[in-house]
C-alpha positions in Angstrom: 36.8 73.0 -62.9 34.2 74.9 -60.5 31.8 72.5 -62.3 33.3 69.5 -61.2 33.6 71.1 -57.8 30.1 72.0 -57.8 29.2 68.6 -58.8 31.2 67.1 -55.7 29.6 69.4 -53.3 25.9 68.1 -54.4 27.3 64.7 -54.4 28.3 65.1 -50.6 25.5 66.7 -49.3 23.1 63.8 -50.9 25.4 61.4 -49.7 25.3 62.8 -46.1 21.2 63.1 -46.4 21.0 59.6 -47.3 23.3 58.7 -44.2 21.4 61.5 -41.9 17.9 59.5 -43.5 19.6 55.8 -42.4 20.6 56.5 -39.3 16.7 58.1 -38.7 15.2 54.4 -39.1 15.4 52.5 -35.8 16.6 48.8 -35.6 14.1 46.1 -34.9 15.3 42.8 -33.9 13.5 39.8 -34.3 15.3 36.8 -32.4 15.1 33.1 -33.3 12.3 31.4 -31.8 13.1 28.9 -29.0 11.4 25.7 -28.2 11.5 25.1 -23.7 8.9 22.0 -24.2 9.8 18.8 -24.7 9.8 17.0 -27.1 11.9 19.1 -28.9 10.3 20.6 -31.9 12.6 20.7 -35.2 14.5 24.1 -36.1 12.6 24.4 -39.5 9.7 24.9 -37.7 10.9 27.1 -35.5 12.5 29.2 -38.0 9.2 29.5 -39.6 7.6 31.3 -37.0 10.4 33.2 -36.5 9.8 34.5 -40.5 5.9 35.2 -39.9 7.0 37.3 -37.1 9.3 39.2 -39.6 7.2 39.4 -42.0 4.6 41.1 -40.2 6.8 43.6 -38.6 7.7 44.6 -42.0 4.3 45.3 -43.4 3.1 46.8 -40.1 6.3 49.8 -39.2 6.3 52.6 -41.4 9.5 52.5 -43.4 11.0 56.3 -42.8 11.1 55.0 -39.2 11.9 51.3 -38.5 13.9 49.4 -40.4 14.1 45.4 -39.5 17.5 43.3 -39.1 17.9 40.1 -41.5 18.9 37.5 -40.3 22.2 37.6 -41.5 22.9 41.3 -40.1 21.9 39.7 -36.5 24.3 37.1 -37.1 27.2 39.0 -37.8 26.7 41.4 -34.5 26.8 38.4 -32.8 30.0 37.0 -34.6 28.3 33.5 -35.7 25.0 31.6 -36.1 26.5 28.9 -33.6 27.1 31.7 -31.2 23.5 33.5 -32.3 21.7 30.3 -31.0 23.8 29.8 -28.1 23.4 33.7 -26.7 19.7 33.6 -27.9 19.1 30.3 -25.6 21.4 31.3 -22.6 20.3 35.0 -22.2 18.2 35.9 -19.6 16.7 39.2 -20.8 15.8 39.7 -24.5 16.5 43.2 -24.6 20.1 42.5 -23.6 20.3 40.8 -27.0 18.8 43.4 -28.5 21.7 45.9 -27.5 24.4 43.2 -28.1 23.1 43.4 -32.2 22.6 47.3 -31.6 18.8 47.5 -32.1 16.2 50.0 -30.7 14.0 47.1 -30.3 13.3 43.2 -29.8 11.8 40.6 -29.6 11.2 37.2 -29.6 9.1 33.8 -29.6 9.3 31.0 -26.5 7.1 28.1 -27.4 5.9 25.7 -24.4 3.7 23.1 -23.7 0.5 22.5 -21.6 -1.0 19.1 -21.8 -1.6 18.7 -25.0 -1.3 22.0 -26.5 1.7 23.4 -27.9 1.8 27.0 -26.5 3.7 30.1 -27.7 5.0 33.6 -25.7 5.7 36.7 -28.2 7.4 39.6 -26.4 8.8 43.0 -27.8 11.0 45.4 -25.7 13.0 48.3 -26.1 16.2 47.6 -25.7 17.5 50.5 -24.2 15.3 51.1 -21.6 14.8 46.9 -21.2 10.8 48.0 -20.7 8.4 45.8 -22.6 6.2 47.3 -25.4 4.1 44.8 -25.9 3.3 40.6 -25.9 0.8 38.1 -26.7 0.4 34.1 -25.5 -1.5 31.5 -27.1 -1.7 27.5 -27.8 -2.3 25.3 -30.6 -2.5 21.1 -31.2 0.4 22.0 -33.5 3.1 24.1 -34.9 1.0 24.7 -38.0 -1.8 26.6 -35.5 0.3 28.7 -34.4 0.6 30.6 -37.5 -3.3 31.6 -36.6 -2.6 33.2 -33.7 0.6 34.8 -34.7 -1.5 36.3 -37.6 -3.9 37.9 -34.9 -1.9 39.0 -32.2 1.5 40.3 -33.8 0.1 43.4 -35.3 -1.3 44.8 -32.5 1.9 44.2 -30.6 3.7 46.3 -33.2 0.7 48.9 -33.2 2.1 49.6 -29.5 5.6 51.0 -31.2 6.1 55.1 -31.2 4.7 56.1 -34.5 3.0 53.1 -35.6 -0.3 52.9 -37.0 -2.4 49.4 -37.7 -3.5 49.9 -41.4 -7.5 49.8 -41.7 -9.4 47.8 -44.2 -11.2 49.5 -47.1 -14.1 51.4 -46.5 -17.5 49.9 -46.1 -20.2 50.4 -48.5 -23.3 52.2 -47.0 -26.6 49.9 -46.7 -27.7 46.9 -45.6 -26.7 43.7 -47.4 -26.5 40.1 -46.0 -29.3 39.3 -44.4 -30.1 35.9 -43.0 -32.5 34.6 -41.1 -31.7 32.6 -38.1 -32.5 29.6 -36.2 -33.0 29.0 -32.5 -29.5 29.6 -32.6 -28.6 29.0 -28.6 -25.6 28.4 -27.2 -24.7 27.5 -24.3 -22.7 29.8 -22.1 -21.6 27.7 -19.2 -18.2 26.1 -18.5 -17.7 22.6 -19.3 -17.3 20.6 -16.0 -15.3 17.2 -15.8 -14.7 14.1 -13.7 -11.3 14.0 -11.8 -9.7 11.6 -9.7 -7.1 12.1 -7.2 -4.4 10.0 -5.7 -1.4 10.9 -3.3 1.8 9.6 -2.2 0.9 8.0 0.6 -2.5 8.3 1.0 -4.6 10.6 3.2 -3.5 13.7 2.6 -6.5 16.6 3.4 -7.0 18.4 -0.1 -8.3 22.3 -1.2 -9.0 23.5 -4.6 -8.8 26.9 -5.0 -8.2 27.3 -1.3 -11.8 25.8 -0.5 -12.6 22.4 1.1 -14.9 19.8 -0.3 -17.0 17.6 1.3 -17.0 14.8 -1.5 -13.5 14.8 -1.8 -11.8 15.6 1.8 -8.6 13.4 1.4 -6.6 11.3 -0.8 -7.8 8.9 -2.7 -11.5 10.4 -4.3 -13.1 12.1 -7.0 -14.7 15.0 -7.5 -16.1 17.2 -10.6 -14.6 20.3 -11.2 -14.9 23.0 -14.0 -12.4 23.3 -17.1 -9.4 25.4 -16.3 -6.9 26.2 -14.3 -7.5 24.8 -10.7 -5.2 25.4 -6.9 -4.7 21.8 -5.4 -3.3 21.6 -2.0 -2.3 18.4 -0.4 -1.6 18.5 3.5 -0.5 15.3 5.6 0.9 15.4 8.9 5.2 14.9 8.5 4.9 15.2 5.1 6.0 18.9 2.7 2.9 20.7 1.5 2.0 20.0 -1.7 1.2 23.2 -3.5 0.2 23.0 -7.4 -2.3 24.1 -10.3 -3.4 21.6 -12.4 -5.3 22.9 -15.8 -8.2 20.7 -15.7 -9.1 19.3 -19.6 -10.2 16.4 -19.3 -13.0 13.4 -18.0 -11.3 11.1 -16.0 -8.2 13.1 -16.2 -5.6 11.6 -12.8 -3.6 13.8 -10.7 -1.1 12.2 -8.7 0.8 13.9 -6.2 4.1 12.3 -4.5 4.2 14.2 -1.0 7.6 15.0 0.3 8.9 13.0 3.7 9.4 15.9 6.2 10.1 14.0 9.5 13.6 12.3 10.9 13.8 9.3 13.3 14.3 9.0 16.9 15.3 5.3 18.4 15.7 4.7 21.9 18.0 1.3 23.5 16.4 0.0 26.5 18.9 -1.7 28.7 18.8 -3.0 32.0 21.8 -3.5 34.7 22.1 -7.4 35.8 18.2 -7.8 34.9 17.1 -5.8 37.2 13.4 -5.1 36.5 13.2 -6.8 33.5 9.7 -7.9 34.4 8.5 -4.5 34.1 8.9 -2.4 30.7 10.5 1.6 30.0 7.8 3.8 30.4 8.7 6.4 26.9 7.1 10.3 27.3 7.8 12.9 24.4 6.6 16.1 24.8 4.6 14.6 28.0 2.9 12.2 25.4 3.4 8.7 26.2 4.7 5.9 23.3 4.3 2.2 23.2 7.3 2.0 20.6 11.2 2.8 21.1 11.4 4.0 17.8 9.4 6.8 16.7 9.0 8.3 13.4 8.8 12.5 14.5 8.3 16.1 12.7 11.8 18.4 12.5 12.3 20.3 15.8 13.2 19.9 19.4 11.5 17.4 21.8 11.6 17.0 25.8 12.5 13.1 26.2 11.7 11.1 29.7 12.1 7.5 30.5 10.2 5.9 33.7 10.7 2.5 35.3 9.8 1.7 39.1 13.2 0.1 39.6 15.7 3.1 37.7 16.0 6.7 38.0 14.3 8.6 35.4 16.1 9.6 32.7 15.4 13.3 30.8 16.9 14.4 27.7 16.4 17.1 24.8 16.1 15.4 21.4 17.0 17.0 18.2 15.3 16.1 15.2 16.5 16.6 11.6 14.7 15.7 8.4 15.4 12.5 7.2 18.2 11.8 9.7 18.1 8.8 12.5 18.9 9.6 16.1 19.8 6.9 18.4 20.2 7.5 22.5 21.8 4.2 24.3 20.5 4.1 27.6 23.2 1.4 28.7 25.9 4.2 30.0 22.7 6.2 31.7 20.9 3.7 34.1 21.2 4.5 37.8 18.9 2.0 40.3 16.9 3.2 42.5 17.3 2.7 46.3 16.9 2.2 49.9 18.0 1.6 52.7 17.8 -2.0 55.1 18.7 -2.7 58.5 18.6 -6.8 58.2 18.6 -9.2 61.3 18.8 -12.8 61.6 17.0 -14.6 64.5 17.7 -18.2 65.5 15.2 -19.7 67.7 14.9 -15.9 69.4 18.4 -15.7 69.4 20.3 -13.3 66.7 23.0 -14.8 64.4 25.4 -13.9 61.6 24.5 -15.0 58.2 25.5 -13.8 54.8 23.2 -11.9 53.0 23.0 -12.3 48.8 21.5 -9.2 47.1 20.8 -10.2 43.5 22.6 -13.8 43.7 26.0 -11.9 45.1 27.3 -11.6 48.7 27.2 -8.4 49.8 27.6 -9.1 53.6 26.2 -10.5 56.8 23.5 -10.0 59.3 23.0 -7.5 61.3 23.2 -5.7 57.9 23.0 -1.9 57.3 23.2 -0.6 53.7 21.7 1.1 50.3 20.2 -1.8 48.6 18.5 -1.5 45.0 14.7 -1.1 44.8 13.6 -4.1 42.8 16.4 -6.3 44.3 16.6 -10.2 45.4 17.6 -10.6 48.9 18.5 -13.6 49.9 19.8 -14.9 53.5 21.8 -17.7 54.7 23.9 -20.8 53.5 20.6 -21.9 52.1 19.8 -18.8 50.1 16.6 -18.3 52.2 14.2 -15.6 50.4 13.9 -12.4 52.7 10.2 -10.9 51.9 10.6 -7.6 52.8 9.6 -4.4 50.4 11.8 -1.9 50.3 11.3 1.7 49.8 12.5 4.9 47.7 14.7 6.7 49.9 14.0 5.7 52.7 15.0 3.1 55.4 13.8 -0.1 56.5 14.0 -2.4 59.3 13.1 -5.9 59.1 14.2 -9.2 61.3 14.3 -12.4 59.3 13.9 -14.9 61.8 13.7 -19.1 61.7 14.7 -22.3 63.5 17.7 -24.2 64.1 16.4 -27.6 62.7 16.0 -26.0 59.5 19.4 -26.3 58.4 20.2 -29.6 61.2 17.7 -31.5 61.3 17.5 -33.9 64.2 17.4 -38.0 63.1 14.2 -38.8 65.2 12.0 -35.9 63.8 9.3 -37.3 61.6 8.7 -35.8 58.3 5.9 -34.4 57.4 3.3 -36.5 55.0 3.1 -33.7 52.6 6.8 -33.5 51.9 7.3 -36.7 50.6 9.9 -36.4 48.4 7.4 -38.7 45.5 5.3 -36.2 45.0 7.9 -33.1 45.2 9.9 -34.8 42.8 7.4 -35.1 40.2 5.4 -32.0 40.7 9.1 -30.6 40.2 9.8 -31.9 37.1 6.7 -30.7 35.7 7.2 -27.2 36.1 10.9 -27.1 35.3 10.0 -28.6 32.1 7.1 -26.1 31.3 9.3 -23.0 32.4 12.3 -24.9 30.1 9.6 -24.9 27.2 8.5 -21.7 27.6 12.3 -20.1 27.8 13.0 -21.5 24.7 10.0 -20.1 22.8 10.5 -17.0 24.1 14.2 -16.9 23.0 13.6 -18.2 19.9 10.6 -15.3 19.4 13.2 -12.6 20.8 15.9 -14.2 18.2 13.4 -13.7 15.1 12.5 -10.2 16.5 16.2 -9.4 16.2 16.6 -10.5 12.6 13.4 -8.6 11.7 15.4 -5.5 13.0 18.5 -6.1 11.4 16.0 -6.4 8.2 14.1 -3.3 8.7 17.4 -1.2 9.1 18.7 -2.8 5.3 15.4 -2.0 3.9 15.4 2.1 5.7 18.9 2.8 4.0 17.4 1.8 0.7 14.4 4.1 1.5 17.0 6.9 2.4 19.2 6.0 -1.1 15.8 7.1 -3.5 15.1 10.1 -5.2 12.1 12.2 -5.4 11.0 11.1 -8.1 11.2 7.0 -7.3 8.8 4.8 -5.4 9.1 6.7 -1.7 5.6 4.9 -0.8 6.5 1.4 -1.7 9.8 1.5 0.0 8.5 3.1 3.2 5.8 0.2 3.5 8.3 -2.8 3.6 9.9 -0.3 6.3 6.7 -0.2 8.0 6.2 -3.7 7.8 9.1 -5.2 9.0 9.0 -2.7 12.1 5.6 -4.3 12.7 7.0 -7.5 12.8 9.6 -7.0 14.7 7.6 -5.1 18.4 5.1 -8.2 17.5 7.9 -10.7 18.0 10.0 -8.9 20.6 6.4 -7.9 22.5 5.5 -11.9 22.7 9.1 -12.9 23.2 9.7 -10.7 26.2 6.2 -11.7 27.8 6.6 -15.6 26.9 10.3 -15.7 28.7 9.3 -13.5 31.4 6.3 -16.5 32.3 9.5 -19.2 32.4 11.6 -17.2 34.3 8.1 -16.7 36.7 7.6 -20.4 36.8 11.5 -21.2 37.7 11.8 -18.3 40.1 7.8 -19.5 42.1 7.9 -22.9 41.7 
């Protein structure tokens, strides 16, 4: 019986040695490897690389210390191998896996890509304290060259491990052995340097490499040589994002295009006039004290200091707001205020004063002797016979002015003579001439204003499809036919305006 007993005892004791031995050996996860490239690369492959990396860890870390998970064991801390992929894809710190499966440490392979190359990330960390131990990166043509480099790197990674030492060849016989004779043998030790052309999105943009100017290549579209590697472009356009990217240069030939960002909003201003007042004389536009010949200006995010001139309306000043890619519209129909002054108007007879009406602008606004505020750029007009007063009036101030004229002009007596030159022959046709050119040019200059309109309407259909893409579809091409069609249109409503401003001169001289 005390044998038995005895026996039991040993038994234990081994038993708990063993256990005490186990629970010595520290866990060392090795995850799947995950593919972030694309095309995606197939799972056998991946699951290859995953078993070099095991494989290695297991001939590199001493047994009596580390002991590395299966992939099965990994599994079943994680509850399935759906759920093992899923975690191992989603998690964003490797050693938090590693404490999830209960390991001292992890790690893990990330391939990627890089032009052509097929590139692959090994970390290891310790999963308690989430500090990495070691890691090494490299790139191959394909999966199969990847082997290589896992092969070189993956031991030394491990070597970095508490307690780990990287197993030595055999030892070298003593002597010399081998010895060749060589040739000229040179190699060259400079970098390979290649041809590479660059395009932007729209053109123009000024360009850096490597935060340096060049010469040769100062802006969008040129060429220029530079060395094999990795290489800083910067693209800078005025309104546009900065372009900011490093291009790993591999190539002759190779392109780099860059699609530059908008960075700018619209502002549109309405010109409007009150009765026509002035409408021989154009808005003068100032932004920022910079004058612009267009209404609608295309202008960088931020705040701007708006004034409109013209000699016949008070200026109008406003602070503009400009967003990125929005459209800001100010109507300057519900602003316009003429400018005035005032008019003391007489009517003389023959020396003697009389009451006439007087028309300001083709409407009666009383009769002589006259006294009020009249518009700057007005008509005035006096008498049954809308008689034309010439008198110049000025801002703010008052003006006197006597129209004066003779009795016979409106009652002509039966035995004055006419004069030769009025014969009404020759008034008649010389009239007809002109009201037929100033006819003419109304109509071309109506029909020009009509076409300018429709190119608006057009240019506005054309700027909500430009505003509907993406940054990754044709921004340049759209913006053009934009560009184009607001072209059009100033041309049309420029010639328009001028060509019916010469009729209404010829009907209102002649």
């Amino acid at each position: 019986m005390q044998s038995i007993s005895l026996k039991i005892f040993l038994c234990s004791i081994l038993f708990l040695a063993l256990v005490a031995y186990g629970q010595e050996r520290q866990r060392v996860a090795i995850l799947n490897t995950e593919d972030d490239g694309s095309p995606e690369i197939e799972f056998t492959n991946l699951n290859f690389l995953t078993g070099k990396l095991r494989e290695i860890a297991v001939k590199v870390l001493p047994e009596d210390k580390y002991s590395v998970m299966s992939v099965q064991s990994i599994i079943d801390k994680l509850g399935s191998k759906e759920n093992a992929r899923k975690v191992c894809k989603e998690a964003q710190c490797i050693a938090e896996i590693g404490r999830k499966v209960t390991a001292a440490y992890v790690g893990q392979a990330r391939l990627g890509r890089l032009d052509d190359y097929i590139t692959i990330n090994v970390e290891l960390y310790n999963a308690g304290s989430g500090v990495l131990i070691g890691s090494f990166t490299g790139k191959a043509k394909k999966v199969s060259g990847l082997e290589s480099v896992i092969n070189a790197n993956a031991p030394q990674m491990y070597g970095k491990m508490p307690d780990v030492q990287i197993k030595q060849g055999p030892a070298v016989a003593g002597g010399v052995s081998g010895v060749q004779t060589t040739g000229s043998g040179f190699v060259f030790e400079g970098g390979k340097n290649y041809l590479v052309n660059l395009n932007s999105e729209p053109t123009g943009a000024a360009l850096s490499f490597d935060g340096v100017a060049s010469v040769k290549c100062p802006k969008t579209p040129c060429k220029i040589v530079l060395g094999e590697g990795n290489v800083r472009i910067i693209a800078a356009l005025e309104q546009y994002e900065i372009s900011d990217t490093t291009v790993f240069i591999t190539s002759n030939n190779q392109n780099i295009d860059m699609k530059l960002k908008p960075n700018f909003g619209y502002l549109e201003i309405k010109p409007a006039l009150l009765d026509d007042v002035g409408d021989y004389e154009e808005w003068e536009l100032n932004i920022n004290g910079k004058g612009y010949n267009s209404f609608e200006n295309r202008l960088s995010p931020g705040n701007y200091n708006v004034k409109l001139s013209h000699r016949c309306y008070e200026a109008i000043s406003f602070t503009a707001g400009i967003n990125k890619g929005k459209h800001e519209v100010f109507d300057m129909a519900s602003h316009l205020t003429l400018k005035k002054g005032g008019l003391t108007l007489n009517s003389e007879r023959n020396g003697e004063p009389v009451s006439e009406p007087v028309f300001v602008n083709g409407k009666q606004v009383g009769e002589t002797p006259f006294s009020d505020a009249v518009p700057l750029c007005s008509e005035i007009e006096i008498g049954e016979n809308r008689e034309r007063v010439r008198v110049t009036l000025k801002y703010n101030e008052n003006i006197s002015y006597t129209h004066k004229g003779n009795l016979y002009e409106f009652y002509e007596p039966t035995n004055k003579k006419k004069e030769p030159s009025f014969s009404m022959p020759k008034f008649e046709m010389s009239g007809n001439t002109t009201f037929w050119v100033a006819l003419g040019l109304d109509v071309l200059g109506a029909a020009m204003l009509y076409i300018g309109h429709q190119k608006h309407d057009e240019m506005w259909v054309e700027y909500d499809k430009y505003g509907a893409l993406g940054p990754a579809n044709n921004y340049g091409g759209a913006w053009e036919n934009v560009e184009s069609l607001r072209s059009s249109r100033n041309t049309f409503y420029i010639l328009g305006s001028l060509i019916l401003a010469s009729g209404i001169g010829i009907h209102i001289w002649f």
